[in-house]
RODO-2510 file (C-alpha; in nm, 4 decimals, decimal comma):
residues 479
     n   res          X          Y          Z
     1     x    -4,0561    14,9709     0,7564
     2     x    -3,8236    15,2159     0,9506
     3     x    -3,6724    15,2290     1,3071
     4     x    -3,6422    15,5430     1,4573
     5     x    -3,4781    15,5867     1,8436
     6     x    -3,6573    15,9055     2,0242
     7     x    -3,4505    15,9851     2,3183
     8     x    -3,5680    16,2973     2,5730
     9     x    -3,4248    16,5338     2,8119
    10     x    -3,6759    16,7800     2,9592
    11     x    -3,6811    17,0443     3,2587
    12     x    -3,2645    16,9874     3,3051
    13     x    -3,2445    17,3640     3,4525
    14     x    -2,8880    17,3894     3,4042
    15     x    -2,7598    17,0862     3,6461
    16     x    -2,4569    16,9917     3,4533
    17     x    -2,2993    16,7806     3,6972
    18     x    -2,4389    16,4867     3,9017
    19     x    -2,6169    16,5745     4,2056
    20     x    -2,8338    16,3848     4,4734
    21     x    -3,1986    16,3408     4,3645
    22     x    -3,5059    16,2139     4,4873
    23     x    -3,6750    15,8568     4,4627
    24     x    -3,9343    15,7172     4,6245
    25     x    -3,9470    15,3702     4,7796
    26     x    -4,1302    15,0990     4,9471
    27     x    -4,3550    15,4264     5,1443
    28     x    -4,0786    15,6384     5,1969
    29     x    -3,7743    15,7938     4,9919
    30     x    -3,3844    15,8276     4,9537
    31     x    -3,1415    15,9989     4,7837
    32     x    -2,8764    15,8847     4,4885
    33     x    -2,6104    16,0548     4,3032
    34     x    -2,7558    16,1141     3,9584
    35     x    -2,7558    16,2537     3,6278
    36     x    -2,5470    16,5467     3,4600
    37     x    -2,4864    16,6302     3,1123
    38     x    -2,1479    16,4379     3,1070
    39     x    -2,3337    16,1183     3,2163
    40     x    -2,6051    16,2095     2,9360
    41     x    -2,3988    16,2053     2,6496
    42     x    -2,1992    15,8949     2,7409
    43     x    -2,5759    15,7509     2,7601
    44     x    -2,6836    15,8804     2,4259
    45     x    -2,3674    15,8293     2,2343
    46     x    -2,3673    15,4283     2,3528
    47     x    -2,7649    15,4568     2,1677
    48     x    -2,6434    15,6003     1,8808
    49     x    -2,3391    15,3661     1,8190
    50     x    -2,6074    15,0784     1,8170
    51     x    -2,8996    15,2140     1,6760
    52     x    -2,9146    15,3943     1,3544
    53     x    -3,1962    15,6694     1,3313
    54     x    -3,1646    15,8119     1,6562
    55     x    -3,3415    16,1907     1,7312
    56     x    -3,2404    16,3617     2,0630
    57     x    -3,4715    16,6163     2,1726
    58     x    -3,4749    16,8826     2,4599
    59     x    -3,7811    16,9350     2,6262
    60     x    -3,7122    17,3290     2,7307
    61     x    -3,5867    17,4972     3,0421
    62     x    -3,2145    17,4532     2,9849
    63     x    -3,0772    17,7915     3,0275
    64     x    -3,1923    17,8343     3,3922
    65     x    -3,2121    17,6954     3,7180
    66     x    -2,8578    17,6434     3,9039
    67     x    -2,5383    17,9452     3,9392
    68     x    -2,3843    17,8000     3,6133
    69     x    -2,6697    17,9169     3,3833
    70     x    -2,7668    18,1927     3,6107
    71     x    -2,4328    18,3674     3,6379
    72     x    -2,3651    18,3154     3,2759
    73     x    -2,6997    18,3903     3,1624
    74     x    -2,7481    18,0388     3,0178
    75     x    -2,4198    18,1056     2,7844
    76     x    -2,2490    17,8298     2,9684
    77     x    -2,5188    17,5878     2,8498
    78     x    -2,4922    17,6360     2,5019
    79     x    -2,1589    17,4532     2,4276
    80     x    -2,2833    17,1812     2,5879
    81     x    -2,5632    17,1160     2,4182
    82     x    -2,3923    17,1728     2,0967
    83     x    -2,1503    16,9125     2,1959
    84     x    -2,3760    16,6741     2,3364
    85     x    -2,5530    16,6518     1,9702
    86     x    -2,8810    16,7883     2,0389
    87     x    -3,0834    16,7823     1,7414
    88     x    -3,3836    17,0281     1,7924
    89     x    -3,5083    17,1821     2,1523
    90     x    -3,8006    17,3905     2,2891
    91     x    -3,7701    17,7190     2,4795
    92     x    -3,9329    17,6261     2,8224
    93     x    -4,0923    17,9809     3,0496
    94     x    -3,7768    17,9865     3,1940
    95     x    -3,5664    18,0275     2,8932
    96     x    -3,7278    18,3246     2,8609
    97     x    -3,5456    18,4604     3,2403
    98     x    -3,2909    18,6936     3,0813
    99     x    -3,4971    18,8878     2,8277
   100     x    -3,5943    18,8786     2,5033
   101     x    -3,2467    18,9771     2,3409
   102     x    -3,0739    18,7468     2,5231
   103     x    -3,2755    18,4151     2,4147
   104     x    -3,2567    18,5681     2,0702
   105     x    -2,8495    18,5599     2,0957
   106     x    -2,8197    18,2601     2,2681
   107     x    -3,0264    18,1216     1,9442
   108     x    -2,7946    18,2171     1,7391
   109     x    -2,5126    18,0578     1,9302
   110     x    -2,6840    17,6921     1,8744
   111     x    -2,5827    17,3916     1,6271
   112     x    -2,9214    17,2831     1,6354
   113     x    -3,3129    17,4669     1,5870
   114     x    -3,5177    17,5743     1,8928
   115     x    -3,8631    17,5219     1,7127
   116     x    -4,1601    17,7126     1,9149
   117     x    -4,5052    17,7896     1,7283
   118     x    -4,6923    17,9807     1,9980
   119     x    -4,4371    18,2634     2,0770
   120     x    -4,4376    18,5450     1,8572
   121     x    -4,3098    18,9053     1,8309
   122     x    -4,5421    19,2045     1,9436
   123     x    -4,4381    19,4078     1,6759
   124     x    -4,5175    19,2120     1,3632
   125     x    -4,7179    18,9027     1,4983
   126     x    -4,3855    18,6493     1,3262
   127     x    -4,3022    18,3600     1,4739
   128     x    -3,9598    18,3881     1,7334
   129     x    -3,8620    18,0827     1,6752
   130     x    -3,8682    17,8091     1,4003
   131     x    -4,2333    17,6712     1,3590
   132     x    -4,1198    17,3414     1,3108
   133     x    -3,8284    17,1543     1,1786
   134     x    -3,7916    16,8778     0,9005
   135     x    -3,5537    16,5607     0,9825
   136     x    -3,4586    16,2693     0,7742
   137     x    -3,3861    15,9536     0,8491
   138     x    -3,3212    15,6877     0,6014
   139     x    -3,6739    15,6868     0,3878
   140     x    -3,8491    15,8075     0,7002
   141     x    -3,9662    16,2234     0,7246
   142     x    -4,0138    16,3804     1,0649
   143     x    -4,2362    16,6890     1,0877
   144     x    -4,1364    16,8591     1,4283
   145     x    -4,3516    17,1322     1,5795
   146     x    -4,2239    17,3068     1,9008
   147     x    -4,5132    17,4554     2,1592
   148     x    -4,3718    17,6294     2,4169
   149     x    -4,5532    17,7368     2,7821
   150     x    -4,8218    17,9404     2,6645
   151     x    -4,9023    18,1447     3,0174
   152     x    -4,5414    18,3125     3,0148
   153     x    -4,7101    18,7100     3,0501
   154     x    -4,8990    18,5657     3,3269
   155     x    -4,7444    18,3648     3,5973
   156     x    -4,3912    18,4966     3,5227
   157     x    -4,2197    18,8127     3,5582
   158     x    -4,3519    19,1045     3,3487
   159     x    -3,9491    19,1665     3,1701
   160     x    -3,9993    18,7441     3,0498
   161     x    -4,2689    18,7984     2,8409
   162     x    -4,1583    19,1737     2,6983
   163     x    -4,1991    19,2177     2,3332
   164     x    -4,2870    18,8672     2,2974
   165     x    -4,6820    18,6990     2,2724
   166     x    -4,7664    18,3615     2,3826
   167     x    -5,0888    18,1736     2,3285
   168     x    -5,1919    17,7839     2,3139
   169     x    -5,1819    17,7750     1,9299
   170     x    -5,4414    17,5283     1,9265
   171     x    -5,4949    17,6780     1,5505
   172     x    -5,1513    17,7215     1,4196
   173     x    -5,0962    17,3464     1,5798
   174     x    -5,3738    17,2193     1,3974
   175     x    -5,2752    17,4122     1,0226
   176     x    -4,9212    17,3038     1,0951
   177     x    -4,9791    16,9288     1,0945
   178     x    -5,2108    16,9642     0,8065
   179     x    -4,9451    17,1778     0,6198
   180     x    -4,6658    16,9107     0,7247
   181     x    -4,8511    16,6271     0,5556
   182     x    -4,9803    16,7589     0,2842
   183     x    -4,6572    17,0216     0,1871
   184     x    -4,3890    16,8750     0,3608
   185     x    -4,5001    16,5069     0,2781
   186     x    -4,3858    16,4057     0,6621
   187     x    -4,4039    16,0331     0,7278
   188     x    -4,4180    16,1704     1,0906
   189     x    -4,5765    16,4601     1,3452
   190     x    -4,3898    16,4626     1,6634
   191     x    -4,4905    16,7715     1,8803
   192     x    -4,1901    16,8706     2,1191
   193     x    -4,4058    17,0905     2,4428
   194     x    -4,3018    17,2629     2,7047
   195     x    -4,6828    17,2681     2,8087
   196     x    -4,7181    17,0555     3,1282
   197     x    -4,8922    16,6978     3,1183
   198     x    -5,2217    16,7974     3,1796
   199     x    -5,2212    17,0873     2,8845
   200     x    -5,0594    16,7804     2,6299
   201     x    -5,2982    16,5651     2,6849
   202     x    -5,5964    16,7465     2,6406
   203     x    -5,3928    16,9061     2,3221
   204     x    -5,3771    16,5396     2,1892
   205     x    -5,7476    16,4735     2,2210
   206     x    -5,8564    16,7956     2,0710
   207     x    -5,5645    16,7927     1,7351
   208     x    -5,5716    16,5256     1,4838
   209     x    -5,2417    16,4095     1,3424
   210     x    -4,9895    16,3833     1,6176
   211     x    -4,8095    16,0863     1,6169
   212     x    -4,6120    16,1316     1,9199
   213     x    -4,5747    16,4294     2,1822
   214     x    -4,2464    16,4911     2,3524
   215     x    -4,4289    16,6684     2,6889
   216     x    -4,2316    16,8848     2,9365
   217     x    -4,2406    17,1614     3,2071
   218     x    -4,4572    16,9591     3,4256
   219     x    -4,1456    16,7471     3,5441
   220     x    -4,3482    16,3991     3,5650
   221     x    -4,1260    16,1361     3,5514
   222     x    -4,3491    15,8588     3,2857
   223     x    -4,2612    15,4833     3,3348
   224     x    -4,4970    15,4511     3,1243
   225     x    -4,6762    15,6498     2,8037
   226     x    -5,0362    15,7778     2,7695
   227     x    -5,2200    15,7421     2,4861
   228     x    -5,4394    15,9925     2,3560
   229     x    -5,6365    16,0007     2,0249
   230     x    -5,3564    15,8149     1,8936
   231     x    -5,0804    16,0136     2,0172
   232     x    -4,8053    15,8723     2,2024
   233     x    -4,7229    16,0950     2,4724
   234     x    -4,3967    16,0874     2,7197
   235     x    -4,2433    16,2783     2,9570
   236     x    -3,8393    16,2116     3,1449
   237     x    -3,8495    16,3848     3,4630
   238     x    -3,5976    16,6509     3,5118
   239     x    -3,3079    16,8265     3,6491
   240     x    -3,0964    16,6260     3,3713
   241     x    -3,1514    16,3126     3,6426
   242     x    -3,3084    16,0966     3,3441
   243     x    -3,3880    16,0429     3,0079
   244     x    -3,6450    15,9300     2,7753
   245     x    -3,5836    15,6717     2,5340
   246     x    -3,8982    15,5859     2,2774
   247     x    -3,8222    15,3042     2,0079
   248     x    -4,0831    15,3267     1,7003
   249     x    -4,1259    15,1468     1,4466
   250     x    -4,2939    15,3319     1,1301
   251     x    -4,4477    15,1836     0,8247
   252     x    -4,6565    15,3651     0,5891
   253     x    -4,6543    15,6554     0,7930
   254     x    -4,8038    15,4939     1,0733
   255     x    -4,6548    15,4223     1,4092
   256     x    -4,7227    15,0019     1,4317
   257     x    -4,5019    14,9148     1,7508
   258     x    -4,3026    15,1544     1,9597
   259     x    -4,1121    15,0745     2,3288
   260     x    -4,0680    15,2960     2,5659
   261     x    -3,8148    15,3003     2,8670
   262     x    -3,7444    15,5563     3,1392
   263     x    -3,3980    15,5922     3,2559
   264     x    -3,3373    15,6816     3,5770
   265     x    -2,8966    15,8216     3,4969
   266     x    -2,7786    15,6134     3,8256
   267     x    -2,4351    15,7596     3,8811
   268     x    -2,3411    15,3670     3,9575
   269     x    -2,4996    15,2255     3,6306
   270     x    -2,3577    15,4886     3,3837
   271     x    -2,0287    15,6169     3,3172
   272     x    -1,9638    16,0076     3,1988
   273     x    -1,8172    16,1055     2,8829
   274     x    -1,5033    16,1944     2,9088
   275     x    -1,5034    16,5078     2,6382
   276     x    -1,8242    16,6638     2,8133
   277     x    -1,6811    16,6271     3,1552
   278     x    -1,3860    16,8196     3,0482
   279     x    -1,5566    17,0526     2,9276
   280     x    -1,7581    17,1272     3,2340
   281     x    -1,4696    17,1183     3,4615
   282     x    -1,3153    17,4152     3,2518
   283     x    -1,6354    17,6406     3,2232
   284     x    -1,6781    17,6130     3,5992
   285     x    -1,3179    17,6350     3,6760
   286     x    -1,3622    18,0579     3,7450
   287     x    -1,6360    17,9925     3,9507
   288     x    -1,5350    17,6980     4,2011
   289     x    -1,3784    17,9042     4,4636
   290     x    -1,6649    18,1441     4,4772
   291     x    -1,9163    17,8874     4,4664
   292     x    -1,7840    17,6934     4,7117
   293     x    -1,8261    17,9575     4,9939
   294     x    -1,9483    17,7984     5,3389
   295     x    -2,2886    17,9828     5,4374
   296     x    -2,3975    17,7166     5,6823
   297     x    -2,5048    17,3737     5,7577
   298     x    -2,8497    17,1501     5,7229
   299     x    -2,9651    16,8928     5,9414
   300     x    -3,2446    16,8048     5,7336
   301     x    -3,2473    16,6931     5,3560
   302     x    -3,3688    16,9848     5,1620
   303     x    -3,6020    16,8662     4,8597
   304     x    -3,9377    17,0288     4,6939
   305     x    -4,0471    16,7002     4,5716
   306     x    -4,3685    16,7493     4,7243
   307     x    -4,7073    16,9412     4,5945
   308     x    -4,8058    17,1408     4,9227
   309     x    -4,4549    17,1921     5,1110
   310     x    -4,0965    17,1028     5,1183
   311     x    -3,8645    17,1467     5,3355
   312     x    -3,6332    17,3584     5,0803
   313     x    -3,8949    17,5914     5,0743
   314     x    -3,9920    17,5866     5,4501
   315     x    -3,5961    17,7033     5,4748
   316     x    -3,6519    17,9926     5,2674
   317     x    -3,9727    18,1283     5,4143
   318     x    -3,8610    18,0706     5,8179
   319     x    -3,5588    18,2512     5,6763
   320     x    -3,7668    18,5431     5,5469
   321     x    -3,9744    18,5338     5,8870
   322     x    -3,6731    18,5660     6,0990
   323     x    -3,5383    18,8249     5,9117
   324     x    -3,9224    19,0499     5,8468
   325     x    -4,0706    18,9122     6,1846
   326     x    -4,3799    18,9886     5,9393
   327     x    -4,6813    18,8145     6,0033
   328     x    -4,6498    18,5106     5,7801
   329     x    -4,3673    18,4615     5,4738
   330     x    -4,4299    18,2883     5,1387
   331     x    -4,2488    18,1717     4,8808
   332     x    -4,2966    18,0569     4,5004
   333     x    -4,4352    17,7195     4,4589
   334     x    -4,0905    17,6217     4,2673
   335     x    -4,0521    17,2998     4,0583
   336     x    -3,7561    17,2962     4,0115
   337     x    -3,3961    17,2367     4,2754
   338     x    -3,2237    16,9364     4,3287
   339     x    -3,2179    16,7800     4,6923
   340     x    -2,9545    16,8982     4,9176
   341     x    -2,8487    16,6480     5,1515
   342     x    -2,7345    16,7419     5,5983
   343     x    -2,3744    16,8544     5,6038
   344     x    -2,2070    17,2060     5,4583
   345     x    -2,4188    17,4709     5,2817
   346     x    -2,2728    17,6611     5,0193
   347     x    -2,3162    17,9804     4,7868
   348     x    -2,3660    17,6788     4,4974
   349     x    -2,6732    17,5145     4,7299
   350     x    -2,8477    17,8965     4,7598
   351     x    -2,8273    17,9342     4,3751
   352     x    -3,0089    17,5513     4,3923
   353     x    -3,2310    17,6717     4,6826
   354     x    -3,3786    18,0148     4,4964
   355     x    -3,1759    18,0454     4,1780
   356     x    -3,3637    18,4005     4,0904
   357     x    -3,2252    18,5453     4,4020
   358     x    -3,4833    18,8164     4,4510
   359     x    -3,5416    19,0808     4,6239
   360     x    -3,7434    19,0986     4,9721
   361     x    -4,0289    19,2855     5,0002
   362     x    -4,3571    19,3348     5,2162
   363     x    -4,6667    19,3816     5,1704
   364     x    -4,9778    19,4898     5,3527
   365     x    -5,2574    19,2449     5,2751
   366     x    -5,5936    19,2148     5,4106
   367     x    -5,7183    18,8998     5,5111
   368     x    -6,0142    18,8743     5,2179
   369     x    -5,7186    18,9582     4,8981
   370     x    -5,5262    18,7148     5,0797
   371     x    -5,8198    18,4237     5,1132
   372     x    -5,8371    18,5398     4,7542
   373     x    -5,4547    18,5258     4,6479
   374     x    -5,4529    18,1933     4,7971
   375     x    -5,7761    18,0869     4,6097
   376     x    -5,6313    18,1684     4,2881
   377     x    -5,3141    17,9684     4,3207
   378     x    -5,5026    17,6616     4,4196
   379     x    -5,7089    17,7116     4,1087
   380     x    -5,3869    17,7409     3,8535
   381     x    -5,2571    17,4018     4,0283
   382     x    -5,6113    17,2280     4,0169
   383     x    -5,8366    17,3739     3,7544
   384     x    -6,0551    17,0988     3,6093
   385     x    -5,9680    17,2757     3,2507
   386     x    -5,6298    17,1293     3,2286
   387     x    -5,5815    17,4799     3,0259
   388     x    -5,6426    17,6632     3,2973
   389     x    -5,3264    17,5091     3,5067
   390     x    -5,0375    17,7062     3,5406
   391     x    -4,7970    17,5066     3,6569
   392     x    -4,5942    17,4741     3,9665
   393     x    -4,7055    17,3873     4,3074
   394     x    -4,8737    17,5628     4,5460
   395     x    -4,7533    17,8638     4,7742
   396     x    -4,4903    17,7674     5,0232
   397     x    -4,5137    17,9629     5,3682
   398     x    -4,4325    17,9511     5,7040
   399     x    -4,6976    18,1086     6,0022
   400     x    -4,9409    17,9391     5,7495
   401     x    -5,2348    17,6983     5,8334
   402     x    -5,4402    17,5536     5,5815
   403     x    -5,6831    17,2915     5,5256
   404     x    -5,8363    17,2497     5,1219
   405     x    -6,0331    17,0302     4,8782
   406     x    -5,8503    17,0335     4,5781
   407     x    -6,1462    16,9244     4,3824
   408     x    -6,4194    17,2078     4,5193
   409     x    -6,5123    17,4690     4,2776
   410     x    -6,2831    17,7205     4,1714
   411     x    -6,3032    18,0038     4,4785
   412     x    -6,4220    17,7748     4,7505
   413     x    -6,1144    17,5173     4,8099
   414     x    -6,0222    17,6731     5,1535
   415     x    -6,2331    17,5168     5,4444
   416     x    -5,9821    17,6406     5,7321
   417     x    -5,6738    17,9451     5,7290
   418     x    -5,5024    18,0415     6,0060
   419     x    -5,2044    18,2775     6,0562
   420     x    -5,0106    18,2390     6,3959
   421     x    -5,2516    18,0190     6,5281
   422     x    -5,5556    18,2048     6,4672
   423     x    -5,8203    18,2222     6,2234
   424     x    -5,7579    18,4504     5,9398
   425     x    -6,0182    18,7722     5,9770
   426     x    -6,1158    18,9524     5,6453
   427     x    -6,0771    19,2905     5,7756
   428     x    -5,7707    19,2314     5,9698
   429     x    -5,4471    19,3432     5,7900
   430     x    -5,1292    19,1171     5,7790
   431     x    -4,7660    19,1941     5,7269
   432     x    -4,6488    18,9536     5,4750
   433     x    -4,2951    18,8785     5,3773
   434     x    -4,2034    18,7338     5,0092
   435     x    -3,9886    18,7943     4,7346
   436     x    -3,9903    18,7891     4,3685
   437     x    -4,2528    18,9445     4,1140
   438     x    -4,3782    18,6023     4,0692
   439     x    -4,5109    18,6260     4,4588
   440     x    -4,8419    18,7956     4,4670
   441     x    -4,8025    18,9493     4,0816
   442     x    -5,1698    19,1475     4,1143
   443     x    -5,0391    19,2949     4,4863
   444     x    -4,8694    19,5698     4,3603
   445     x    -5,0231    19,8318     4,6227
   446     x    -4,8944    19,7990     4,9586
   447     x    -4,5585    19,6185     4,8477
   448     x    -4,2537    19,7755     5,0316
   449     x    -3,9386    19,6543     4,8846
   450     x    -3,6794    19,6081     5,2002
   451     x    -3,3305    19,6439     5,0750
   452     x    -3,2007    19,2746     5,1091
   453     x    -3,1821    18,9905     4,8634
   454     x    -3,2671    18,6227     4,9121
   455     x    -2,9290    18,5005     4,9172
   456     x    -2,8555    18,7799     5,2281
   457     x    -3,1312    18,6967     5,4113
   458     x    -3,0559    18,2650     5,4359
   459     x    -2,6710    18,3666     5,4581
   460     x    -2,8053    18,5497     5,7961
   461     x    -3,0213    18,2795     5,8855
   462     x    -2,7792    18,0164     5,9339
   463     x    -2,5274    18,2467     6,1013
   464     x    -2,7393    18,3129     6,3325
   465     x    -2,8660    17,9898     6,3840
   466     x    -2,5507    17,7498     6,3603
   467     x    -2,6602    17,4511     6,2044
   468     x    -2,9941    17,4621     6,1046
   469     x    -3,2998    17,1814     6,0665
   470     x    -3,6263    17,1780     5,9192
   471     x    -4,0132    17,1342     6,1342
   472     x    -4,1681    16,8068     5,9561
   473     x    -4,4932    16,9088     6,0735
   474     x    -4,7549    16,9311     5,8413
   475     x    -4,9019    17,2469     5,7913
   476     x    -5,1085    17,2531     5,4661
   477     x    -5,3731    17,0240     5,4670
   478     x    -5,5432    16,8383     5,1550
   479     x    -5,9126    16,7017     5,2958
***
């Protein structure tokens, strides 16, 4: 009989220091301080001085997400990690952000293996990444097989996926565990995804073997595991706000009695290590003054906590209206930003806001591609073929009305669209502001690209309007 301690970190997109995040309560929600890697490691080095077979695992998306890893291109990350005592990770799709020899340095650069079996290069069809790892603990073998987001050439931008091929590996998965317990003689299979919920468990039910499943991507925050085909599956949130711990207890090869708790990193209820913190204060130390820069101030608490709009992302595409005076403005149905709470905007909350910082463009849609555009992104958040999700939520926008049935037949969700108050017309064409390849990928005719980047066009937003608060009105409609 052998003890093993699984702790998880998934989805942290680069926020290193504590921020405000998101809870719900008792029918509404609030905001606590929360979470950084400093506050992690304190966390997981109090684990490991008690418990002796401890594995700490990152879930994927770690070099993106807030200016740190942006304007560093995830090199400020890296250290971290290392220091923090990360023992194997995933690439998540945005890993993948600054190209493909730049995730193939930054590889090189870690202490520990980024393990990913469905990414492979073009060229000669090898594996990126390590397949899997092998860890010992006492008498006990771990077989650990990395899956990474599968759908990387199709929801993200085209310079992501370049040179690179992604797939589910359903196949390889399946050979892998077989090899692993046959060849390797592993007491253990745990599968480390960045995948989404949805794609995991479905993975589970369909590939014997897997004794646990680390999930990611799909930021759900599990107080509790699911249970598939034998498979425990669990999944910490994200934005480096909590952690995942999963006692097991193994005997024969067999899982008998595991525990799992979800830790919410209160900024009250844990202290930060003092190394890591020192080390974050120094990497950030040439960017504080520029980062700091005052762009504006909020009235409302920014958040995208929510499937169909947020107010974050109401900011950005008012902003993009103002600026266009287009028709209607969308933006990408993000995951990912921590809350920003009413008082001072800075250049630090716009990296947190729209990280990616892209370029405004737009584009001359008819009112049929659009019904159509629209249709398809409901379908990648609600197909009924959890492998046909794509993750992230659905299109923000602003001059938008829309009413849906999330559960209607792929193509015929939309029961009501209206732009500026009026019904949408199929042969009617609409000036529509965006930004970002991610935003209408298949539009490519009809795109004008206007000059400006993201960051510009809030910047001139809130100078022009002072302090600055969000509508609360519901405009997309679930039925």
């Amino acid at each position: 009989m052998t003890q093993l301690t699984i702790i998880q970190q998934n989805d942290t997109h680069g926020y290193i220091e504590p921020h405000a995040e998101f809870f719900w309560k008792a029918g509404t929600h609030e905001y606590r301080q929360v979470g950084g890697f400093a506050r992690i490691a304190h966390v997981v080095q109090e684990i490991r001085k008690s418990t002796p077979n401890v594995l700490f695992v990152d879930g994927g998306d770690f070099l993106h997400g807030t200016a740190p890893a942006v304007l560093t291109q995830g090199s400020m990350i890296i250290p971290l990690l290392n220091a923090m005592g990360i023992d194997t990770a995933v690439p998540g799709n945005w890993d993948f952000a600054y190209g493909a020899d730049r995730i193939l340095k930054l590889q090189e650069q870690c202490a520990f293996p980024i393990t990913a079996l469905n990414v492979k290069n073009k060229r000669n069809d090898l594996p990126i990444f390590h397949p899997y790892v092998i860890k010992e603990y006492d008498s006990l073998r771990l077989g650990i097989i990395g899956l990474t987001y599968p759908y990387v050439h199709v929801t993200m931008p085209s310079s992501f996926s370049e040179g690179f091929s992604f797939s589910l590996g359903i196949e390889e998965l399946t050979a892998t565990v077989h090899r692993l317990k046959t060849e390797e003689r592993a007491d253990l299979i745990i599968v480390a995804s960045h995948m989404g919920l949805p794609l995991d468990v479905k993975l589970a039910s369909q590939v014997g073997g897997i004794d646990i499943l680390l999930s990611g991507h799909s930021h759900d925050r599990l107080d509790r595991p699911i249970i598939q085909n034998g498979c425990v599956i669990i999944q910490s949130g994200a934005s480096a706000s909590f952690l995942g711990r999963l006692d097991v207890t193994v005997e024969y090869g067999k899982v008998t009695n595991f525990k799992h708790t979800f830790l919410p990193l209160y900024a009250e209820d844990y202290e930060e290590d003092v190394e890591i913190k020192a080390m974050i204060e120094e990497s950030l130390l040439p960017f504080r003054d520029r980062l700091s820069e005052p762009i504006g101030a909020i009235k409302t608490p920014l958040h995208r906590m929510t499937l169909q709009e947020a107010p974050m992302d109401r900011l950005i595409t008012d902003a993009y209206l103002a600026y266009t005076e287009a028709d209607v403005a969308f933006s990408h149905g993000w995951r990912y930003g921590a809350p920003v709470l009413p008082g001072l905007v800075t250049l630090n909350d716009l990296y947190n806001i729209i990280p990616t910082n892209p370029e405004l463009f737009i584009l001359e849609m008819d009112g049929a591609s659009l019904l159509t555009a629209l249709e398809r992104n409901l379908e990648q958040v609600f197909a009924a073929d959890p492998y046909q999700q794509k993750g992230g939520y659905l299109l923000r926008s602003s001059n938008l009305m829309m009413a849906y049935k999330p559960y209607n037949p792929a193509g015929h969700r939309i029961q009501h669209l209206e732009i500026k108050g009026k019904p949408v017309r199929d042969e009617r064409m609409y000036r529509i502001a965006g930004a970002g390849e991610q935003l209408f990928k298949n539009q490519t005719s009809g795109r004008s690209m206007q000059g400006v980047l993201a960051h510009d066009v809030l910047k001139s937003y809130f100078a022009q309007r002072g302090e600055v608060s969000i509508e609360s009105k519901p405009w997309i409609v679930s039925i």
